[in-house]
N, C-alpha and C positions, 0 to 999 in steps of 0.2 A: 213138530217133532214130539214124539211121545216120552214120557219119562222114563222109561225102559230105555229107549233110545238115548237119551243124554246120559244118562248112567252108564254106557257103555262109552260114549264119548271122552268123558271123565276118566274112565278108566282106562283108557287108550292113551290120554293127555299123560296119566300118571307112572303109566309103564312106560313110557317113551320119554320122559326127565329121569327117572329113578335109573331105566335102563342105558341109558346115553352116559349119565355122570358115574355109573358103578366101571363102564368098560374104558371112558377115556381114563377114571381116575389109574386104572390098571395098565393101560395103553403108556401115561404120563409118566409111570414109576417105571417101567420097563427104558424109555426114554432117558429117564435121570440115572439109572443103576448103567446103561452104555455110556458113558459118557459122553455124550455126542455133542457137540457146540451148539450153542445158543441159536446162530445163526439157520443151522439146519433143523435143530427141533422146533424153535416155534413155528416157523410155516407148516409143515407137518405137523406138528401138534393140531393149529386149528383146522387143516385140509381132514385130519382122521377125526376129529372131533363136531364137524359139519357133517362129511360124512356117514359118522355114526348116526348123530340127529337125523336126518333124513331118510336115513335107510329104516331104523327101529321105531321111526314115530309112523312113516309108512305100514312096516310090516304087522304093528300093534291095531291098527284103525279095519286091517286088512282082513285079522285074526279073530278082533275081541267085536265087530260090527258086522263082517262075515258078507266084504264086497272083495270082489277084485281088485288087485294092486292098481290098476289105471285110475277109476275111482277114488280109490283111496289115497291119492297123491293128490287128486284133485281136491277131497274134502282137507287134508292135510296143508294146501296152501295159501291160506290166511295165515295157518302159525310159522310159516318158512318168513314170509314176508314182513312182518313186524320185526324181526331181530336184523334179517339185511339191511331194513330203512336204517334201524340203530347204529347197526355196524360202518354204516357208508354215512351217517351222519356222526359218526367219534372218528372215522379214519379223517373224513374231511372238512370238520369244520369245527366239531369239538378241539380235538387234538389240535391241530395247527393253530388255533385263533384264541380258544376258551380256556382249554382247562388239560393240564397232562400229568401224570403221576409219575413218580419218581422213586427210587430207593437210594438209600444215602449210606454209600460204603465205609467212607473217613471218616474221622472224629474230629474235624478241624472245627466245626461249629457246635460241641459238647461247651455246657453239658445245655444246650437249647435245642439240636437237634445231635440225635445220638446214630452214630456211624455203628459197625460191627465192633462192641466191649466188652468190656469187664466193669465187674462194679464194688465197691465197700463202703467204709464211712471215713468223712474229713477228720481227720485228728484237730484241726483247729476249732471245726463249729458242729459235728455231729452231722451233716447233712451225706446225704448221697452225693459217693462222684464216683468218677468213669475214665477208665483209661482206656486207650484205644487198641483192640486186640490184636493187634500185629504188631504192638511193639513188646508185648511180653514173650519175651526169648531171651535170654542170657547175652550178655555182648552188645545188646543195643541198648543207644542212648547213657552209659554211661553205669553196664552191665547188669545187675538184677533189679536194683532200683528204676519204677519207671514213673513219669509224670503221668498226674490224675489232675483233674479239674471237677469241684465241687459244685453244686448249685446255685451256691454264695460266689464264685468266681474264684475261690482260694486253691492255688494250682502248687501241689504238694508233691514229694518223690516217694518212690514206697516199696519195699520188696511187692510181687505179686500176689493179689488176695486169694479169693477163690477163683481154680482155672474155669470155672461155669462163662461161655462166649455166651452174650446174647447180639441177635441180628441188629443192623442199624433199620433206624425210623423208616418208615415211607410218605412222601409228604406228594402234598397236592399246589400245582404251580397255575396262579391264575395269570395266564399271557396278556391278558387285557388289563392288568392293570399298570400304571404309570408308575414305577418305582421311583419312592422318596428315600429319602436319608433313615438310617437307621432299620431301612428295611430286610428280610432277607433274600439275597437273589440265586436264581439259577441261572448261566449263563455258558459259554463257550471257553474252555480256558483256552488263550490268544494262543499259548505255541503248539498246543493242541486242541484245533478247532471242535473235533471230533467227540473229544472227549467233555460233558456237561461239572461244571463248581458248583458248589456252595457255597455261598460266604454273604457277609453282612455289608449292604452298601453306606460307606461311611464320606467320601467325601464324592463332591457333583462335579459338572463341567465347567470348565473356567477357573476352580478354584486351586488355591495352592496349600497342599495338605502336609503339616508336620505333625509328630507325636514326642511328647516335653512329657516328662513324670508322670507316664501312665494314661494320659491325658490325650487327644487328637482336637488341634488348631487349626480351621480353615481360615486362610486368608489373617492370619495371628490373631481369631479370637475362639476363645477356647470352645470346645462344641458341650450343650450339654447334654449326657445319657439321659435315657427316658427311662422311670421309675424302673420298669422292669432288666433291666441292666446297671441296676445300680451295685458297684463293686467290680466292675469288672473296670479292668488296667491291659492296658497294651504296650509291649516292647520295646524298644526303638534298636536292641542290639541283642544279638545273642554269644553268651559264652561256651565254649567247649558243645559247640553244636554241629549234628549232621546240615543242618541248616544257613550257619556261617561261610557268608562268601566275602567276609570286606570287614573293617571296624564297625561300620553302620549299614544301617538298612534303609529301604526309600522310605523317607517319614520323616527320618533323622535329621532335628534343626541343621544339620550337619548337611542333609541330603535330600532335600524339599523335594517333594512330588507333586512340580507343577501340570497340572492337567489341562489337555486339550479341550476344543469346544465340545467334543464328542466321547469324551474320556468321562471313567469312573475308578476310582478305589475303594476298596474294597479289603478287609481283616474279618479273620475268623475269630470266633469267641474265646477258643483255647489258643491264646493268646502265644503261646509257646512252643505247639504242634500245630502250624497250618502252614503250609503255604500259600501265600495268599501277596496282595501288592506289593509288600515291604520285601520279598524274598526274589521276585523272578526277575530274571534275566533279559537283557534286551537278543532273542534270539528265533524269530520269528520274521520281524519286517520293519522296516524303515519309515513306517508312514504312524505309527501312534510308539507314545514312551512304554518303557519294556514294563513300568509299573502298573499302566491303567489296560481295563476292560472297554474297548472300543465300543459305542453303542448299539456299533449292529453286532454283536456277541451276544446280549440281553436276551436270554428264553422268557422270565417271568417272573412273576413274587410268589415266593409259598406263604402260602394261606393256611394252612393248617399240616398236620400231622395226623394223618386216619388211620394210619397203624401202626405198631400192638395198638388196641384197644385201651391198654392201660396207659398210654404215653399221648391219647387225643388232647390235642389243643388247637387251639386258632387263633393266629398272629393278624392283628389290626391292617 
C-alpha cells in the first residue's frame, strides 16, 4: 500500500471516530432533554450509536479512498470486529465473573465512598464532610439542621452549607474476589433483590455480632478497626429517628445478631444515616434472619473508585 494510500486510510479512521462521537454525542442529549427512561434509551442509545459507527466509517472509506460502498464495508471490517469481540467479551465474561462498575446514589457509606452531597468543613477538626443531598429540605430529619459526617468519622448537625450537589462516586466491583471482614461489598439488598447496597462487611458466618460503646464484638471479643477506620463508632440505638423501629437495633447486647452458616452483617460508615443490618426488617422470607445478607446476595468487593478523578482511590 502506498503512502498516499494509508494517508487516506488514516483519514477515513479519523472522520469516522470524530464523526460518529459529534452525532451520538448530539443523538444522547436530545435523549436526556425527552425524558425517556433508562430502560428504553440505553438500548437505543447503543443500536443508534453502532449504527452510526458503521454507516459514517463506511461512507468515509467510500468518500475519502474513492471505492464503492461494498468494498469499502469489506476494507471497513477488521475495525467492526475488534470492538464486538470486546463487547461480547464485557457482556459475557468481564461483567458477570471479573469486574462491573457501579455508581453510588446514598450516602450511607460517606465519607469513604460519596453518594449524591453536599459538602463543608467539621467544626470539631477542620476536615471535609458531607451530607447527603436528599436530605437537605426543611422538615427532614429534625428540620434545617442536617447530619454530616467528616473524614475523621465526627458526625455533626448543621443548618445547610452551600446548596452546590455534587454526583456520588463510581466504583469498580471485583466479583472474583472473596470478601473478608472489614471489606466493602456490593450486594442484593434481601427485600429488594433487585435493587444492588453498599455497605461495609463487618461480621462473617457463624458468628454472633453485637455493638457495646461504639465498638462491634464477634462472638464477645471486641473486633479491631484497621488503621484506616480508625474513629469511626457505631450505634446500637437511634433517638428521634425516621430510622427507629424498637428501643434497640440488631447488634444491640440487647438484640444479638446471630448469623447463619451462610449469613453476613453488614453497617455503613455513616453510622447514623444507613440502612444497613441493625435497621431492617424480617420481611422478605423465612429462610435467613431479617438482619443478615444471605451469601448468594454477594455481587463483589469494590476495589477502587475511578470516578471524579479527584476522589481516585483503591481499597486493599
Amino acid at each position: 500500500m502506498s503512502q498516499y494510500k494509508f494517508g487516506q486510510i488514516l483519514l477515513a479512521a479519523l472522520v469516522s471516530i470524530v464523526g460518529t462521537g459529534v452525532i451520538n454525542a448530539i443523538f444522547m442529549a436530545l435523549i436526556a432533554k425527552s425524558g425517556m427512561p433508562p430502560s428504553i434509551a440505553l438500548p437505543m442509545g447503543l443500536f443508534v450509536n453502532v449504527g452510526l459507527w458503521v454507516a459514517i466509517t463506511v461512507l468515509a472509506i467510500s468518500y475519502i479512498i474513492r471505492v464503492p460502498l461494498r468494498p469499502s464495508f469489506l476494507i471497513a471490517m477488521p475495525t467492526f470486529l475488534a470492538p464486538v469481540v470486546t463487547l461480547l467479551l464485557t457482556m459475557f465474561v468481564v461483567k458477570p465473573f471479573l469486574l462491573e462498575a457501579y455508581v453510588v446514589p446514598a450516602s450511607s457509606m460517606s465519607p469513604t465512598i460519596l453518594g449524591r452531597h453536599v459538602c463543608s468543613v467539621c467544626e470539631e477538626c477542620g476536615a471535609p464532610r458531607y451530607g447527603s443531598a436528599s436530605l437537605y429540605r426543611p422538615g427532614i430529619l429534625g428540620g434545617d439542621d442536617v447530619e454530616m459526617i467528616c473524614e475523621n468519622f465526627h458526625v455533626t448537625k448543621s443548618p445547610p452549607p452551600d446548596p452546590e450537589v455534587f454526583p456520588g462516586d463510581r466504583v469498580m466491583v471485583a466479583k472474583w474476589k472473596k470478601p473478608k471482614r472489614w471489606d466493602i461489598i456490593v450486594f442484593k439488598y434481601p427485600n429488594e433483590p433487585e435493587v444492588p447496597y453498599v455497605k461495609r462487611l463487618v461480621g462473617l458466618p457463624g458468628e454472633t455480632i453485637t455493638i457495646e460503646g461504639g465498638a462491634v464484638y464477634a462472638d464477645g471479643k471486641k473486633l479491631e478497626l484497621p488503621p484506616n477506620l480508625q474513629g469511626l463508632t457505631y450505634v446500637d440505638h437511634f433517638e428521634d429517628s425516621l430510622f427507629s423501629h424498637g428501643p434497640h437495633l440488631w447488634g444491640h447486647v440487647d438484640k444479638p445478631a446471630i448469623l447463619g452458616e451462610d449469613e453476613y452483617f453488614v453497617l455503613g460508615d455513616f453510622t447514623t444515616n444507613s440502612s444497613d443490618s441493625r435497621l431492617w426488617r424480617d420481611e422478605y422470607d423465612d429462610t435467613h434472619h431479617p438482619y443478615a445478607v444471605p451469601a448468594d446476595h454477594l455481587i463483589g468487593v469494590v476495589s477502587e473508585i475511578y470516578w471524579p478523578a479527584s476522589r481516585w482511590r483503591s481499597f486493599p
